[in-house]
N, CA, C and O atoms as CSV, one atom per row, in Angstrom:
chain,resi,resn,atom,element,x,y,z
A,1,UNK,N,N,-5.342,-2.947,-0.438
A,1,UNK,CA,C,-6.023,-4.007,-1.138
A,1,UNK,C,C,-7.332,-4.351,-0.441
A,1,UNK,O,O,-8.417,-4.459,-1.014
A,2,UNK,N,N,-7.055,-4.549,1.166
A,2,UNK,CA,C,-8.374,-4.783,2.020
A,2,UNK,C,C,-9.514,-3.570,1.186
A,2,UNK,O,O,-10.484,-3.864,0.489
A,3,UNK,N,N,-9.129,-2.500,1.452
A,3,UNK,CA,C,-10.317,-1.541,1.272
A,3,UNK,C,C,-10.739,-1.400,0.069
A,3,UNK,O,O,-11.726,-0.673,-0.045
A,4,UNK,N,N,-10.213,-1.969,-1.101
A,4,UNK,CA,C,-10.624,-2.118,-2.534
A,4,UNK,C,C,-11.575,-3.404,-2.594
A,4,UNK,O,O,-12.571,-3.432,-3.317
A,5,UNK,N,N,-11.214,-4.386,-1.836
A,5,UNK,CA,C,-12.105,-5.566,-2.439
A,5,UNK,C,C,-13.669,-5.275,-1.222
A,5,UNK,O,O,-14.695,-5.939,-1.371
A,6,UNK,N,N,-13.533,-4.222,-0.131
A,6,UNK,CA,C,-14.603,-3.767,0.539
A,6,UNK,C,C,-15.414,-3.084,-0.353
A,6,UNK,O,O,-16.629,-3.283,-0.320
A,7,UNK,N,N,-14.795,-2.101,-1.357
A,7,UNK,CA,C,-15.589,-1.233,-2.331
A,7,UNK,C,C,-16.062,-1.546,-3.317
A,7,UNK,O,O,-16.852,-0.954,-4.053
A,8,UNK,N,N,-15.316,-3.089,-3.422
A,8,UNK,CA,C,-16.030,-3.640,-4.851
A,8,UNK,C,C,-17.270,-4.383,-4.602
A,8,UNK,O,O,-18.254,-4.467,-5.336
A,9,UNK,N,N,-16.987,-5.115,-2.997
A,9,UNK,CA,C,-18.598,-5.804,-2.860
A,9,UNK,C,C,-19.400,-4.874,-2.515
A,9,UNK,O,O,-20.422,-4.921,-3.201
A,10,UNK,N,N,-19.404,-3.441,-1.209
A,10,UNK,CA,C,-20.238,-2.928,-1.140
A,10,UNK,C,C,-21.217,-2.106,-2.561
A,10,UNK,O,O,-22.376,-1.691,-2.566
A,11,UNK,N,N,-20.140,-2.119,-3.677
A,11,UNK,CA,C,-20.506,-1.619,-4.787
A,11,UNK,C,C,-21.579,-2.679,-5.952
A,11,UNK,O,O,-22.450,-2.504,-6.804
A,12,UNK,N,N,-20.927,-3.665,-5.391
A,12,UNK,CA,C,-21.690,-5.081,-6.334
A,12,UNK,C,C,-22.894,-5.073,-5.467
A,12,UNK,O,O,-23.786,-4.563,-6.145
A,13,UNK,N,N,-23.320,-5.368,-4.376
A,13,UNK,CA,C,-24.034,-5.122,-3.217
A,13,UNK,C,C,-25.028,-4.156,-3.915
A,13,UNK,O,O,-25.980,-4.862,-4.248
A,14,UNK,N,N,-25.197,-3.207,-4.196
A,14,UNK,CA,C,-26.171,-2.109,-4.517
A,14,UNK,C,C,-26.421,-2.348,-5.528
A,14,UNK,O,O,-27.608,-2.114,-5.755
A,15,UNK,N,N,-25.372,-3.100,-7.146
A,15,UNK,CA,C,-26.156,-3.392,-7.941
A,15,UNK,C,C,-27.108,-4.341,-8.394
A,15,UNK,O,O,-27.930,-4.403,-9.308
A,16,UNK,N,N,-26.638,-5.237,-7.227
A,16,UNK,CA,C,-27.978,-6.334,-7.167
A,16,UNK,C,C,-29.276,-5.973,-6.729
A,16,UNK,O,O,-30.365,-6.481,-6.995
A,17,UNK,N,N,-28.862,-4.653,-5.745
A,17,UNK,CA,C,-29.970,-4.069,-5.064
A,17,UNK,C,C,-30.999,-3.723,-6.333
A,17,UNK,O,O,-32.098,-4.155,-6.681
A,18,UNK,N,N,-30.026,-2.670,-6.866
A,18,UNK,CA,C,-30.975,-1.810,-7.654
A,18,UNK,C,C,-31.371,-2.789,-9.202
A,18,UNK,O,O,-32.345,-2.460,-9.880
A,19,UNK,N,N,-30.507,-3.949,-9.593
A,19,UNK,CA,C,-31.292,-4.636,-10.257
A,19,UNK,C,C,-32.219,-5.546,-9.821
A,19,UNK,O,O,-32.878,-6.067,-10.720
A,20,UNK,N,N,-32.448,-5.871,-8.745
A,20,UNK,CA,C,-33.804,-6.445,-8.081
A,20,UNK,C,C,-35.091,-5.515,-8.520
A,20,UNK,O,O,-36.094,-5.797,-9.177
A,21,UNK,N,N,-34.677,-4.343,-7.918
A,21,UNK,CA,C,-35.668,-3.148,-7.799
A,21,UNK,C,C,-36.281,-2.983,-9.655
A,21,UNK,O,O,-37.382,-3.210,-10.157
A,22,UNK,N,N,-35.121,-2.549,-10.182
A,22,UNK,CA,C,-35.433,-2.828,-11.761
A,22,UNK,C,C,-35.975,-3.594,-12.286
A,22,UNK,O,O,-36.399,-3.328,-13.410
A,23,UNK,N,N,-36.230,-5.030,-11.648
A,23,UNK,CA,C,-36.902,-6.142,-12.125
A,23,UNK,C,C,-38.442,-6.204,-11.604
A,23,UNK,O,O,-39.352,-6.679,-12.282
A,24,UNK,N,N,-38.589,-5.707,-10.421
A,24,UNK,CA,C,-39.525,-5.207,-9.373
A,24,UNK,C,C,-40.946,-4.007,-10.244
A,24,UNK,O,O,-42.154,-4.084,-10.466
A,25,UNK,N,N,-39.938,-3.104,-10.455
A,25,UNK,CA,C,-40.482,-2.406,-11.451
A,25,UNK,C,C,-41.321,-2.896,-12.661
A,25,UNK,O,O,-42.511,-2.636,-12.838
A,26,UNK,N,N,-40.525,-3.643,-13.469
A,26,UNK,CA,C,-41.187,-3.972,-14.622
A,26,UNK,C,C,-42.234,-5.267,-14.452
A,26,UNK,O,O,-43.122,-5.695,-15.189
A,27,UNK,N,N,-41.930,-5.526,-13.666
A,27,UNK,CA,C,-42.921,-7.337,-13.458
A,27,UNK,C,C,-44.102,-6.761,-12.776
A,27,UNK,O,O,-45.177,-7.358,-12.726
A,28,UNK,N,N,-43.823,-5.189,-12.067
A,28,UNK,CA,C,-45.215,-5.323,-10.947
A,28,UNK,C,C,-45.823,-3.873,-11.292
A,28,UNK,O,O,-45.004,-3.196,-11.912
A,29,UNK,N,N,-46.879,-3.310,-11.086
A,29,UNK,CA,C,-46.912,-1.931,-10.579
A,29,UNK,C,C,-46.047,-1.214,-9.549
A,29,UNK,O,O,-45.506,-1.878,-8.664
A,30,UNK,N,N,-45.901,0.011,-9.611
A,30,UNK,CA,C,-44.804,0.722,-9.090
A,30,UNK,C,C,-45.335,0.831,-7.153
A,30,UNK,O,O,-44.543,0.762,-6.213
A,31,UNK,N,N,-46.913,1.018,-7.042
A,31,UNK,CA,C,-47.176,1.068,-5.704
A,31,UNK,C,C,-47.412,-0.054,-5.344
A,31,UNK,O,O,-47.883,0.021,-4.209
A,32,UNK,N,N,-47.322,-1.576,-5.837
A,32,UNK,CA,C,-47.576,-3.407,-5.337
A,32,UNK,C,C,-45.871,-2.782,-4.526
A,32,UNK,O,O,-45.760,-2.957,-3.313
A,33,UNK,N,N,-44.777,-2.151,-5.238
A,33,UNK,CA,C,-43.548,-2.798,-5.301
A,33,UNK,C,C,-42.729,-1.788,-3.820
A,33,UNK,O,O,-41.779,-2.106,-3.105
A,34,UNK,N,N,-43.647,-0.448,-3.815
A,34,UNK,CA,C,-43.344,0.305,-2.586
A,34,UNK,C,C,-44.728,0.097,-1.337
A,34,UNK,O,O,-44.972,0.785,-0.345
A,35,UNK,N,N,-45.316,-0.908,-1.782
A,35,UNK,CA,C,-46.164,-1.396,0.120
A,35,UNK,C,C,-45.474,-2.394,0.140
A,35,UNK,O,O,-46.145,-2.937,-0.737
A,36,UNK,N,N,-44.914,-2.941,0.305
A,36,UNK,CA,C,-43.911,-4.155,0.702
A,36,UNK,C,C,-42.726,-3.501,1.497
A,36,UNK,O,O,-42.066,-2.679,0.860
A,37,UNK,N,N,-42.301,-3.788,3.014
A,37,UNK,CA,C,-41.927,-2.594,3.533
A,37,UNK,C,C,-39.954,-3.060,3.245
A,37,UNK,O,O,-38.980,-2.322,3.104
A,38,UNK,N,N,-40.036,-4.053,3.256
A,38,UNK,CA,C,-38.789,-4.578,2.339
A,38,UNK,C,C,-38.243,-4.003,1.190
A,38,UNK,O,O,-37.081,-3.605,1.104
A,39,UNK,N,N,-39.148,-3.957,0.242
A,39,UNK,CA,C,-38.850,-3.290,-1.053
A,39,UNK,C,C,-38.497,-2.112,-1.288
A,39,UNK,O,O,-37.752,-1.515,-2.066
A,40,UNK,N,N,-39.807,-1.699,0.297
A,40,UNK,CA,C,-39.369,0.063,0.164
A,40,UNK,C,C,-37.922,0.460,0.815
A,40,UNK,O,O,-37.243,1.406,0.415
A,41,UNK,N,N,-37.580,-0.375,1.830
A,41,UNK,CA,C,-36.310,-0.336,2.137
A,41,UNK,C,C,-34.733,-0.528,0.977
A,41,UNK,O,O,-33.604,-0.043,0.895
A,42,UNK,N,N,-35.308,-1.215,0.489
A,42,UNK,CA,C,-34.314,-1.345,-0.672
A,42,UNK,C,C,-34.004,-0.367,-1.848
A,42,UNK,O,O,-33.077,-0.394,-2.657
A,43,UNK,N,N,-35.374,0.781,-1.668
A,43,UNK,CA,C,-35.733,1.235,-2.997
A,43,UNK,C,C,-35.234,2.752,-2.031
A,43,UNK,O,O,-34.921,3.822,-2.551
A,44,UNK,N,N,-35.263,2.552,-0.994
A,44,UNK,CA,C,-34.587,4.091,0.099
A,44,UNK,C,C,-33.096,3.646,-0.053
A,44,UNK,O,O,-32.187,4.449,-0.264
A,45,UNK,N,N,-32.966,2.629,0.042
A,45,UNK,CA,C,-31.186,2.425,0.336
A,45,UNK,C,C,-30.235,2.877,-0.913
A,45,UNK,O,O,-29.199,3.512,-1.112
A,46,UNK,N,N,-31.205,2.173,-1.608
A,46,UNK,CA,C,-30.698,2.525,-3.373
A,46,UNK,C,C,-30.767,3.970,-3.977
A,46,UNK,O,O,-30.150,4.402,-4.951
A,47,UNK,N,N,-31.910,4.790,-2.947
A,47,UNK,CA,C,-31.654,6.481,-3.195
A,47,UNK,C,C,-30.595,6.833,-2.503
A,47,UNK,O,O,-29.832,7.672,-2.981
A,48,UNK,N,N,-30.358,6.290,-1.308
A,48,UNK,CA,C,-29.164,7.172,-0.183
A,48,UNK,C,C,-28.058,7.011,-1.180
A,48,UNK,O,O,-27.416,8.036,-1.407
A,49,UNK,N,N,-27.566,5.471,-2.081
A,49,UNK,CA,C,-26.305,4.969,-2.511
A,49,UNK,C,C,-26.625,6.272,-4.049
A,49,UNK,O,O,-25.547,6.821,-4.278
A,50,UNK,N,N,-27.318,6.600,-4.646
A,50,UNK,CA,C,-27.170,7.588,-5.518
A,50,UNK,C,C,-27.217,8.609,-5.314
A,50,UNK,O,O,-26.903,9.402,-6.201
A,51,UNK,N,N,-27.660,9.095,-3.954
A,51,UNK,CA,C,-26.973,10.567,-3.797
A,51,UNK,C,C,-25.624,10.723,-3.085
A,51,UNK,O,O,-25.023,11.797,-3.116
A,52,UNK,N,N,-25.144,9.629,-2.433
A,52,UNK,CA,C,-23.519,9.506,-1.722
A,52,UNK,C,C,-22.614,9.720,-3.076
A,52,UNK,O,O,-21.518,10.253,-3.246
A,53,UNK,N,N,-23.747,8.933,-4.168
A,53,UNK,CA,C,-22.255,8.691,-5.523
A,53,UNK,C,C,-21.981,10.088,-6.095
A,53,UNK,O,O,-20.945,10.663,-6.427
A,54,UNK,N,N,-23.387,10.458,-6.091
A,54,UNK,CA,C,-22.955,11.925,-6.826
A,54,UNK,C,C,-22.545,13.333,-6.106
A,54,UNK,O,O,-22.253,14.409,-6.627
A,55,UNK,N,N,-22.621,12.968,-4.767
A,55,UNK,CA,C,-21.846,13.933,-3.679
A,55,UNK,C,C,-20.007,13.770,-3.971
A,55,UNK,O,O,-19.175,14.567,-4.404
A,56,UNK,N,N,-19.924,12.447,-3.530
A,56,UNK,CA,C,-18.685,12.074,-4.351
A,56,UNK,C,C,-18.212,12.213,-5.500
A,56,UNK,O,O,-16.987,12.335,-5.521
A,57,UNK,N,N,-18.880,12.247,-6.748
A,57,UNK,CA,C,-18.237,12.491,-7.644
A,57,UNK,C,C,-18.375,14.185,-7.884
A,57,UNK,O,O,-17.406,14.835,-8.277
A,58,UNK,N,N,-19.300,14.623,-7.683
A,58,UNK,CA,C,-19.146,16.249,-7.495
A,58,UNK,C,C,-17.755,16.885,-6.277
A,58,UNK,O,O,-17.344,18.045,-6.319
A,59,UNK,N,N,-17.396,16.155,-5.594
A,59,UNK,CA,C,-16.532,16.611,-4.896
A,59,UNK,C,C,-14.476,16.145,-5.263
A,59,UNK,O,O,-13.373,16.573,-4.922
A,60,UNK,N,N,-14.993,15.161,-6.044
A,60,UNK,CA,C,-13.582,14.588,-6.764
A,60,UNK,C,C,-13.471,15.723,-8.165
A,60,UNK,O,O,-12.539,16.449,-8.511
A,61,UNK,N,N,-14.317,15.592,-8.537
A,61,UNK,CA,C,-14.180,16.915,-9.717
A,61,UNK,C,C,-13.989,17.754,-9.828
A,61,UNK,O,O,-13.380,18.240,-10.781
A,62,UNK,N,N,-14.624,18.552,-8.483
A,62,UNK,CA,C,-13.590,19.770,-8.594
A,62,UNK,C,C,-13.523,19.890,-6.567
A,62,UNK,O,O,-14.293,19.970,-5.609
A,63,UNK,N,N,-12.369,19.842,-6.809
A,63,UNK,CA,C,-11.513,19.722,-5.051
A,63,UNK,C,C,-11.937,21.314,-4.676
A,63,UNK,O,O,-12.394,22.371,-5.112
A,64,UNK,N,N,-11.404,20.599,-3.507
A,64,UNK,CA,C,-11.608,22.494,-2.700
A,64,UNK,C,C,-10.529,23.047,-2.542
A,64,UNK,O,O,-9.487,22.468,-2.236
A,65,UNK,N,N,-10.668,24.272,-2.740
A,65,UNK,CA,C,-9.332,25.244,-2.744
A,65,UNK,C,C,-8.819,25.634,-3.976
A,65,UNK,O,O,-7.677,26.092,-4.032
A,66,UNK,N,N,-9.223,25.564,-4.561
A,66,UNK,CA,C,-8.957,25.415,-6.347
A,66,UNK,C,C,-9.934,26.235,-7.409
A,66,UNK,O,O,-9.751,26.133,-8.622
């Protein structure tokens, strides 16, 4: 149970991220929103969390050994 309600905030966690960033986007120009060294941090964190997801889900789909 501990490690489910860890996966649900670290998971809620990124979508606030990346709807900040989404909001970021549309209100500003795309280079106002990556010189802000904050933003750009958020907008790197939010790439690492979409390539972990799809490493993961490429690796649940098809297992190894199989």
């Amino acid at each position: 149970m501990f490690r489910r309600v860890i996966g649900y905030s670290f998971t809620s966690a990124f979508v606030i991220v990346i709807a900040y960033l989404a909001y970021l986007s549309i209100a500003y120009p795309f280079m106002e929103v990556i010189g802000n060294s904050f933003n750009l941090f958020l907008f790197a964190l939010a790439a690492i969390f979409f390539v972990y997801c799809h490493f993961q889900r490429v690796y649940i789909v098809k297992p190894k050994g199989k």
